[in-house]
N, C-alpha and C positions, 0 to 999 in steps of 0.2 A: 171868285176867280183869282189865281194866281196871277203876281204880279215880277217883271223881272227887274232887275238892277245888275248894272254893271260900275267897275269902276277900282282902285288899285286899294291892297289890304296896306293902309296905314299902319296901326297896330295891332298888334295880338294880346289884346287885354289879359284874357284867363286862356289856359288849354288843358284840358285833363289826356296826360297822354294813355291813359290806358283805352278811354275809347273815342278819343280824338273831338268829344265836345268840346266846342271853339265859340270864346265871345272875342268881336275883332270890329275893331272902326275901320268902316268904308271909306274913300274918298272919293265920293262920285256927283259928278257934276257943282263942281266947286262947294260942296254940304260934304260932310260928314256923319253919318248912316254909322250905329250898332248892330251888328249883325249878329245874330247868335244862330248855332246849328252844328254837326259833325261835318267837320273836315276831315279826311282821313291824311291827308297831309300837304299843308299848306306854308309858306313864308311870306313875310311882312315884304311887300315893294312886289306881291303879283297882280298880276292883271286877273280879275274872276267876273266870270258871270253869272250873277244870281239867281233864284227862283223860289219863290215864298210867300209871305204875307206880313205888312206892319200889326203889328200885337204893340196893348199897352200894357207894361209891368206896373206895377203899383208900387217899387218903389225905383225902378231905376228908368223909368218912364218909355218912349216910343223905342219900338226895336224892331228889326226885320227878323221873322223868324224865317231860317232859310231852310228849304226842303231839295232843292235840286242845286247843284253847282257843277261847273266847268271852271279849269283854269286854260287861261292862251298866254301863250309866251308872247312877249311883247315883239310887234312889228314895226316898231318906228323909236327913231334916236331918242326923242323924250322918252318913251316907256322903257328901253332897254337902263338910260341912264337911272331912271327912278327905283331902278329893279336893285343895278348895283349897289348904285346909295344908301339902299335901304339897311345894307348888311346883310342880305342873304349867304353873301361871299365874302369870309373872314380875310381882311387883309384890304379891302374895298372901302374905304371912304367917300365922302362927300368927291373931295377935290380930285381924287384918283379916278373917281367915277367917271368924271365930268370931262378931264382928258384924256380918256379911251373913249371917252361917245363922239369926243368931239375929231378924234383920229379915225376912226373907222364910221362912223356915223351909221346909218341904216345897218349896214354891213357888221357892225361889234359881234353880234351873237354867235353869225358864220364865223370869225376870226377865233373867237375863242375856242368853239366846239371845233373845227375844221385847220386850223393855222395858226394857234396859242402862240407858236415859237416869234412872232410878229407883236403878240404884246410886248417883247423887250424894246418895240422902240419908242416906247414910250417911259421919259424920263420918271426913276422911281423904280419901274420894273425889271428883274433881273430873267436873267433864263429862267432860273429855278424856280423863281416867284412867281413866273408864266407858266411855268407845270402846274404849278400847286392852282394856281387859279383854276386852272381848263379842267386837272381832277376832281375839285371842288364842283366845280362848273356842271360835267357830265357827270359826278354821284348826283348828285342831288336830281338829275334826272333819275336815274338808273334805283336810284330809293324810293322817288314819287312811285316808279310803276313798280318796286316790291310790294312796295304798302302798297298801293289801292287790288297788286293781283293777292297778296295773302288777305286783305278783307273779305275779299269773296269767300275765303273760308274759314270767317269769324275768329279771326288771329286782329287784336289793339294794335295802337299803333304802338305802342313800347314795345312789345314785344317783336312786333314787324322788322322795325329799328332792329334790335340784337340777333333777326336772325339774318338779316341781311349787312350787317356787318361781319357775322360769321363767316356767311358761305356766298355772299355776292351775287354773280348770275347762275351757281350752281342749283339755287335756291328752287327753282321751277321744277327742275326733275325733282331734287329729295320731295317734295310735296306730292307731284304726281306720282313719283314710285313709292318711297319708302319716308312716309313724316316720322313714324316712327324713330329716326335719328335723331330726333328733335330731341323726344325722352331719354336717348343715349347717352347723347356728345350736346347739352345746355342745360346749365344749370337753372333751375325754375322753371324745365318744362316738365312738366309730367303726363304721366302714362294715358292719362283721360283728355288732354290738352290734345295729343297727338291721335289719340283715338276718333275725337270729331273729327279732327282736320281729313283724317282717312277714310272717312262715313262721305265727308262731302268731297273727297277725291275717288268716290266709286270704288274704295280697295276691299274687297271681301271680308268678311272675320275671321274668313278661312287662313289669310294669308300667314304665309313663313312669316313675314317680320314682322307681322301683327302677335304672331305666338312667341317669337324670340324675347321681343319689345317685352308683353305684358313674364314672360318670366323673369326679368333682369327686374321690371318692376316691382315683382312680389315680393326679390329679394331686399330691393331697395327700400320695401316697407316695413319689412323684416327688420332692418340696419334701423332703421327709426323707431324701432320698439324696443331695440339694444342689440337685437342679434346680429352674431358676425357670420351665421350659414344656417341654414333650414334641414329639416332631414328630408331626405328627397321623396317620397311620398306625401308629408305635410304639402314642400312645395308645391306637386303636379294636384293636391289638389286645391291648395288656393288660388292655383293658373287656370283649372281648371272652372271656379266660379266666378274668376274673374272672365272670361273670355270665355265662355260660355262653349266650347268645344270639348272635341271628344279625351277620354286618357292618351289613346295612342298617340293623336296629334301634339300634344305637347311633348309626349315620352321623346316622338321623334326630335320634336326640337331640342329639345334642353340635350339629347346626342349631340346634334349638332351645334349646340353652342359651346357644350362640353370639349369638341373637335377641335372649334376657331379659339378657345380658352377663353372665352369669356364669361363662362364658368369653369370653376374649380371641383373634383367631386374627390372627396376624401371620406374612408372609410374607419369610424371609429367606431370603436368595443362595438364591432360586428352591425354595425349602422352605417349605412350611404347619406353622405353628408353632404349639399349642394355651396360652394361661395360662390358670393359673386369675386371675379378675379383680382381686382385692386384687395379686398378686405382677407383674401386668404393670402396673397403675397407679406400684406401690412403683418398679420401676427407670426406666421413661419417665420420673416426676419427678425419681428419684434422676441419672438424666443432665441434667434441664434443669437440677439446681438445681449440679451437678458444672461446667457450662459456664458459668453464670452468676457462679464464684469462677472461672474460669478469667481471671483479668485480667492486663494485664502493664504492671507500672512501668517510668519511666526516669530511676531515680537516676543520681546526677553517678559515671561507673565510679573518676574517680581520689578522690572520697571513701569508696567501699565499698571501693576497695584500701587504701587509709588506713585506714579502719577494721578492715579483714581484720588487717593489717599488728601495728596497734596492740592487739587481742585475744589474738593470738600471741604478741607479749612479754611482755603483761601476767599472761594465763591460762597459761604455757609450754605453749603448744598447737601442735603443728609437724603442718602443714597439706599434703600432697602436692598436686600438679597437680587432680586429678578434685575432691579435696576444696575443694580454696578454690572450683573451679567450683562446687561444689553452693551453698556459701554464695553466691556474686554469684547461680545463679539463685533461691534461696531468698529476696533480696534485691529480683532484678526480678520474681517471679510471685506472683501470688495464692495459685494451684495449686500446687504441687513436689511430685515423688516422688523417694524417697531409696530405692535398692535397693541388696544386694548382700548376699553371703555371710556366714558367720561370720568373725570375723578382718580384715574388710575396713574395719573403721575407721568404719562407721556411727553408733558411738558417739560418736566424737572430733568426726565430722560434725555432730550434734546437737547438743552441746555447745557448738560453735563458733558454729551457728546460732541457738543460745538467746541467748548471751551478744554477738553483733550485733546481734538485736532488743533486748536490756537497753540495749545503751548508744543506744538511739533513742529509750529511755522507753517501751516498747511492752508493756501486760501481756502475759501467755503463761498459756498452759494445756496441760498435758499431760495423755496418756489412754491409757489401753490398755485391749484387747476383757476381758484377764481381772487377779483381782485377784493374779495369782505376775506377770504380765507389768508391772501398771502398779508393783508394789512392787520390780522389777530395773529398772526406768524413773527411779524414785527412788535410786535405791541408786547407780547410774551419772553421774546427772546431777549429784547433791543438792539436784534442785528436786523440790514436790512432786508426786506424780502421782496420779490416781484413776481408777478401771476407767470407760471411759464411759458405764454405767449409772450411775453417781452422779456423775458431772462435769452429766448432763442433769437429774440431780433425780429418779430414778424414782419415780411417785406409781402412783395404780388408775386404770384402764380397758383397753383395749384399741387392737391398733395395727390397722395397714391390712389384713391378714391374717387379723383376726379373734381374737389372741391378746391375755390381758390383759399390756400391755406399753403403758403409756403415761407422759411425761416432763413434769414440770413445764417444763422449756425445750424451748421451739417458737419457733415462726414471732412466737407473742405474747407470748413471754418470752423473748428468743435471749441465748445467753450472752455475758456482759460482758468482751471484751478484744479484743487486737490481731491475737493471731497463734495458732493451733490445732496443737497438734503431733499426732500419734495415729502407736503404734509397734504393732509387729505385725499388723500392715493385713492381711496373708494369714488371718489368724482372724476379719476384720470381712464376715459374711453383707450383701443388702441388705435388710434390715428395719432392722439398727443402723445401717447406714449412711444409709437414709433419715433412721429419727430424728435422727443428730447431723447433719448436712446442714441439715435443716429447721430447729435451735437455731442455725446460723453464718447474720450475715448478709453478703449482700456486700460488700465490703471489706475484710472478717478474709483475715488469710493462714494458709493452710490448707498443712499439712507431713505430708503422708503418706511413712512408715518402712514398710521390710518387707522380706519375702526372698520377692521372688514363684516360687524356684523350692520354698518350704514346701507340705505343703499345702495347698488351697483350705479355706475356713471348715466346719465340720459343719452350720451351717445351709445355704439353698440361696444360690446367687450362687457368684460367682468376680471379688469387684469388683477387688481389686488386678491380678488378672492383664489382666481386661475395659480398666482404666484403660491400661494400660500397652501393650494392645493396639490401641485404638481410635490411636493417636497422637496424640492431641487436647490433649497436657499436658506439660511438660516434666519429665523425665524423666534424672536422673542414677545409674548403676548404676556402683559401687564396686567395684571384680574386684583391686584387688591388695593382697595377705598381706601383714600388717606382719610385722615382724621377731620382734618377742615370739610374735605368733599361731601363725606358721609355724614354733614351738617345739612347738608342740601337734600332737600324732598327728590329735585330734580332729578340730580346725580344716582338717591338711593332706589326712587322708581324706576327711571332707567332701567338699571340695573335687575330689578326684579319682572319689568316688562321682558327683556332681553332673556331670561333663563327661564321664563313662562310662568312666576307664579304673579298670584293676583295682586293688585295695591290696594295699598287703604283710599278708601273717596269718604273719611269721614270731614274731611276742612279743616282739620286741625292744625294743617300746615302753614307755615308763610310764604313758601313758594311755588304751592302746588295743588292746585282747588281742580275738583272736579263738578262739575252744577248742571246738576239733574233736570233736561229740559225735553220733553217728548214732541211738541208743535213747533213746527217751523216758523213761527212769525215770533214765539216766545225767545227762538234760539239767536231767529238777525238784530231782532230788539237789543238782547243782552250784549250780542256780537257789539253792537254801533255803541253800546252806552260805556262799554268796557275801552273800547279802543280810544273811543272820543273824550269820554271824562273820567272815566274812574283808574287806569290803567297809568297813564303819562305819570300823574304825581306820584305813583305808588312807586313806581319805576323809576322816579325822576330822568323822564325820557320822552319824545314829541310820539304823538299822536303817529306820524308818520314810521317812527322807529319801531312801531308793535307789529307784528307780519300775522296776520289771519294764514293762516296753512289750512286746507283743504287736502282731502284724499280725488276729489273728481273736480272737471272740467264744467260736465253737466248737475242739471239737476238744480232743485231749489235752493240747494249747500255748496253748488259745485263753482268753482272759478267765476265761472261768467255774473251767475245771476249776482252774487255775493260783491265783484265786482261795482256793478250796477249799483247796487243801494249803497254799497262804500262809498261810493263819489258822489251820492246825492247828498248825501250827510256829515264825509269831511271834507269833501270843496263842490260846494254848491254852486250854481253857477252864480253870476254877478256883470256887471255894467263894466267892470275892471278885467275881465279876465277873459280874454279872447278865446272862441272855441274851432276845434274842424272836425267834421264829421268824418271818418272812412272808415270801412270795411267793418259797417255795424256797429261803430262807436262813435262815442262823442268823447275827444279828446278836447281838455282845456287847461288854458293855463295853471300851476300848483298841481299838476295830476300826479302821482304816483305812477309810474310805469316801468317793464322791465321788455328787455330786450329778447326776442323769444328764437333766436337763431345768429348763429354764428356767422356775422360780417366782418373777414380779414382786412376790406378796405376799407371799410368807415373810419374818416379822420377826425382827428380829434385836436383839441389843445386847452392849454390851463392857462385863463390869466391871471393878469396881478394888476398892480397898481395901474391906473389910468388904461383898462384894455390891455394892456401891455402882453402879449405872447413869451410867457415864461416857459413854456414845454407842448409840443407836440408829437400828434406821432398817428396809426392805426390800429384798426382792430377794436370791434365791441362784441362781444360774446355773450350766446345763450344763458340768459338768469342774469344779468346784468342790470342791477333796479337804478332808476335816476328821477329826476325831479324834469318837469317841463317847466322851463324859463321862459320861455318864448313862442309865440306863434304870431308869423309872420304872414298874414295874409297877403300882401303885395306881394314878396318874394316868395311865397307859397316854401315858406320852411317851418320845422319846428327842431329848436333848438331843446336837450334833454341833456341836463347835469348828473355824470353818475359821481361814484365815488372819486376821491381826492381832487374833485371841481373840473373832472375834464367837462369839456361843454363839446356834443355831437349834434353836427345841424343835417336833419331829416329833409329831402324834399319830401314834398305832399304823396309823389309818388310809390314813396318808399315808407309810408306807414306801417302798410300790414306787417313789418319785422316789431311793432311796438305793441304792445298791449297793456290793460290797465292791472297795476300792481298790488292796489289794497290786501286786493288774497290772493294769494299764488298755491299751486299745488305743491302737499308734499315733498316729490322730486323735484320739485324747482327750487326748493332750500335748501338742499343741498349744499355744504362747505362754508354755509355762513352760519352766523351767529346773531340773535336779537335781544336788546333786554327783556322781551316781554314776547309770546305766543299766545294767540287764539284758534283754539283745531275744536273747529264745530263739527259732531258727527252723530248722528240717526241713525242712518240707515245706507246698504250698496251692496255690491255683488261680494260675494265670499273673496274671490280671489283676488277683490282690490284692496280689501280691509284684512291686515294680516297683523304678524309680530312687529315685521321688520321696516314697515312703515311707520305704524304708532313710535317705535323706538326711536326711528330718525326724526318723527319730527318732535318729538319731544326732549331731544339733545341740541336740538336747534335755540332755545331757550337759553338765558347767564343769566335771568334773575326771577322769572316767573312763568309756570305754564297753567293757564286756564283751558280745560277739555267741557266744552258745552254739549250737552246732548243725553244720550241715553246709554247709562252704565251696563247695560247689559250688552250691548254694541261694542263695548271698550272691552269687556270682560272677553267678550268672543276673539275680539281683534288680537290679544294676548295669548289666547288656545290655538288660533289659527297660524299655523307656521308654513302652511301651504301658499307660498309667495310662487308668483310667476315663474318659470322657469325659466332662465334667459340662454339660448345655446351660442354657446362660445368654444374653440379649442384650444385656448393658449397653454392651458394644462397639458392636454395630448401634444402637442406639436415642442413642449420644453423634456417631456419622458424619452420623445422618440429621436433625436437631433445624436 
């Protein structure tokens, strides 16, 4: 038999707010009661009434497990004042409490909700402070009954929260008509989130804005695969299997979305091209504003040889043919692009080109897409560099795309100097490349670096390659091995992976082994013994510093599983090392992790001596790897150190943005550098295992690459030049302008 309990919520021990599981001390009948059970939304200082049974834990001893509850608003001056007290209403303490209960007495509740403007007479409270309380007061009604009506159609209480701080009381129609908005206009809902919710609001599959919804969606998955527009056949029929309806019905929608512009449809080399409309705005301007720095000087040639000249003795910088040409054009254009392989002298180029604009008196900025990239940018150069998220200022809002991602330097704050460098161009999506575009104004000279045969960015776009395709920019590409470089296995396979012929896998090298392994247990074995012991000395480097790179997610080689045994065996668990489990993992203290999506607000800061806040700021971005410091079970945070010691503290909430970093794929190394790589590989689909992947991640390496697996797999992966095709326009949209 069920048993009931009443009595006021003390405290609120634990809460998961995704689906509102609540452990919370009772106060009923002068005892104190653990209550454990889902609350859909509940505050410390209410009055509730129970319905459940005592259960015994084993180890946190008697608890009510509650199966039914009601909350009642308190009806008497004690319950109202212990509500206050409680902090439910920010601005309410003990003793403020205590004299509005004891001025309105039974009546407080009525005053607030009905005649706020009469808290002022009570010393302490101002007018304004009487608003604030009574809105306080009536949201938090007005939220109780979002959340418990969005439960009914299996919407958490986190998410409850942000959609009813979005849209308030409008929130009841978009659910009854059109959830589909949901997936629209908030970020982290998606297309299948909104789908339920419309299954249990009786809305058809039929429906218009079920068909609009799931096309914006296929584009939006598109964008996550890199692409910035679909060919409109491909589209209608991925809308088509997504949403399970006829051709014409979609044909009609996507007109009509076509109509409201929230698609874009452009017609290239005789193909109907669908955007979604923020991502076809982003690159049409990303090209006007690409042409508009496209300028070209006419310095006096025998003082830039003189100056060439005079750099080279000075700096002992010894400059080959291609190279002094990149500095004269770097010299005569607005625009320059600097390309070319590992080994190829890129660096010496840069260099040389910094230090021609110094002696002109010209400030310089340097950038890169990530922060391992722009801190080997500094380390190379010795000027300083910062990731382009913080060269622009990253502040709050949201960019063309609809994501919050917005820069204190724009169009009406554009960055203050002469000449813009930015390296690893192949990692730069067009969203960032709009934004810093839009910070440069014409007249800066602008110096795009890259290896456009890396591969293309994980956002969508393919700008460096688009740039370099369009012909519209001048364009120097560096193809010959310096002497030192061409000492490195690394640098010289590269190179021969990259032009398609075979490499040697005899091990003759010292930087560059390949180890012939066909069984999967023989391959995680070598994996763990190379990372763990054999590798660090070799490298003189931690155990952490070695990057396991994978080509897949899945699979017995892929991210995850690879993941999993990495952490069994280089942090084990222990009696010292605090662990939380979410979203499928077991995160614990010392873990390796990297940040798997771009959050503009996650705040950060770096200490120093005693704690001390030596630097702050936001923003932690996609492929961002850090160390876990801390896991803070009370406060329910985990604090995760990435590079140059910022320390980002996680609520529990916000895991799923982290994941474990041992191995990471491929595309997720992207623009850094490690002393040491392990790329295990067997076996996968053709189209994943290609040229242009083994090349990247085998340039990701500065002192050692080990390839475990089976050479005939690597031999193919060399022959194979058939990589994804990623559909982008920035090439069409710079010819046609």
């Amino acid at each position: 038999m069920a048993e009931n309990l009443e009595g006021y919520v003390e405290k609120i021990v634990y809460r998961n707010q995704e689906n509102g599981y609540t452990v919370l001390t009772l106060a009923a009948d002068e005892e104190e009661v653990t209550c454990v059970g889902t609350f859909i939304f509940i505050n410390e200082g209410e009055y509730v009434c129970l319905e459940g049974n005592y259960t015994a834990h084993p180890t946190y001893g008697e608890q009510f497990q509650v199966m039914q509850y009601d909350v009642r608003q308190p009806d008497n001056a004690k319950s109202m004042e212990r509500y206050l007290a409680s902090g439910a209403i920010k601005g309410i303490g003990e003793a403020l409490a205590g004299r509005i209960v004891k001025k309105f007495e039974d009546r407080t509740f009525h005053i607030i909700e009905n005649e706020p403007e009469r808290l002022a007479e009570i010393k302490g409270i101002s007018i304004k402070k009487a608003q604030e309380i009574y809105e306080q007061f009536h949201g938090k009604k007005e939220l109780r009954s979002a959340t418990m009506f969005l439960a009914e159609y299996g919407i958490g209480v986190n998410l409850a929260v942000k959609i009813y701080q979005k849209y308030k009381n409008e929130l009841y129609e978009i659910i009854r008509v059109n959830p589909y908005r949901l997936a629209e206009e908030m970020e982290g809902v998606g297309f299948q989130t909104a789908d339920d919710i419309a299954v249990k609001a009786g809305i058809g599959s039929d429906s218009e804005h079920r068909i609009k919804s799931g096309i914006l969606y296929c584009l939006m998955q598109a964008a996550g695969s890199g692409h910035v527009y679909l060919p409109k056949q491909e589209l209608i029929g991925m809308a088509m299997q997504l949403l399970m309806v006829s051709e014409s019905s979609v044909r009609r929608q996507l007109d009509i979305c076509c109509l409201e512009r929230k698609t874009i449809i452009q017609v290239m080399d005789g193909m109907e091209c669908i955007y979604h409309a923020p991502f076809y705005y982003l690159e049409l301007n990303t090209a006007r504003m690409l042409l508009d720095l496209n300028l070209v000087y006419t310095p006096d040639p025998q003082l830039v040889n003189a100056r060439i000249e005079k750099l080279q003795t000075s700096f002992d910088l010894e400059l080959d043919e291609m190279q002094r040409f990149a500095v004269e054009e770097a010299a005569r254009c607005g625009l320059f692009i600097l390309t070319g392989g590992p080994g190829t002298g890129k660096t010496t180029t840069i260099n040389a080109i910094i230090r021609f604009f110094e002696e002109e008196g010209m400030d310089i900025l340097l950038a890169a897409p990530t922060g391992r990239a722009a801190k080997r940018m500094k380390e190379t150069t010795g000027y300083e560099a910062r990731t382009i998220h913080r060269m622009l200022e990253l502040g709050k809002g949201q960019d063309g795309a609809g994501r919050e991602m917005v820069f204190e330097r724009d169009e009406s704050n554009p960055l203050e100097c002469d000449v813009v460098i930015i390296d690893e161009m192949s990692m730069v999506d067009i969203s960032l490349m709009h934004a810093l575009l839009c910070a440069i104004v014409v007249g800066t000279r602008v110096i795009f670096v890259g290896d456009v045969n890396q591969l293309p960015s994980v956002g969508p776009g393919n700008v460096l390659h688009d740039m370099i395709a369009s012909n519209q920019f001048h364009v120097v590409c560096l193809t010959k091995i310096f002497r030192q470089a061409s000492e490195s296995d690394i640098v010289v396979n590269a190179h021969k992976i990259n032009a398609g012929e075979q490499i040697r896998m005899d091990n003759k090298s010292k930087d560059f082994f390949v180890l012939q392994r066909l069984q999967v247990n023989e391959i995680l074995g070598l994996t763990i013994s190379l990372v763990r012991d054999k590798l660090p000395g070799y490298v003189n480097a931690s155990s952490y510093d070695i990057q396991v790179l994978t080509p897949m997610r899945k699979g017995e080689l892929g991210v995850e599983n690879l993941n999993q045994i990495l952490q069994q065996y280089l942090n084990p668990p222990s009696q010292d090392k605090t662990e939380r489990e979410a979203h499928g993992m077991t995160f614990r203290e010392g873990d390796k992790v990297m940040q798997i999506r771009n959050n503009y607000q996650q705040t950060w800061k770096v200490l120093g001596y005693n704690r001390i806040t030596l630097q702050e700021g936001t923003g932690v971005f996609n492929g961002d790897i850090g160390i876990i410091r801390e896991i803070n079970l009370f406060a329910e945070t985990v604090t995760v150190e990435f590079d140059e010691g910022r320390l980002a503290e996680y609520p529990f909430s916000q895991l799923e943005e982290l994941e474990m970093a041992y191995a990471i794929t491929i595309h997720k190394s992207q623009g850094s550098e490690y002393p040491a790589v392990v790329i295990p590989i067997l076996t996968g689909p053709r189209q994943l295992l290609h040229r242009n992947l083994l090349y990247t991640a085998v340039t990701r390496a500065k002192n050692c690459v080990t390839l475990i697996g089976s050479k005939e797999t690597i031999w193919k992966m060399i022959d194979n030049i058939n990589e994804q095709k990623r559909y982008s326009g920035l090439h069409y949209h710079l010819n046609d302008q």
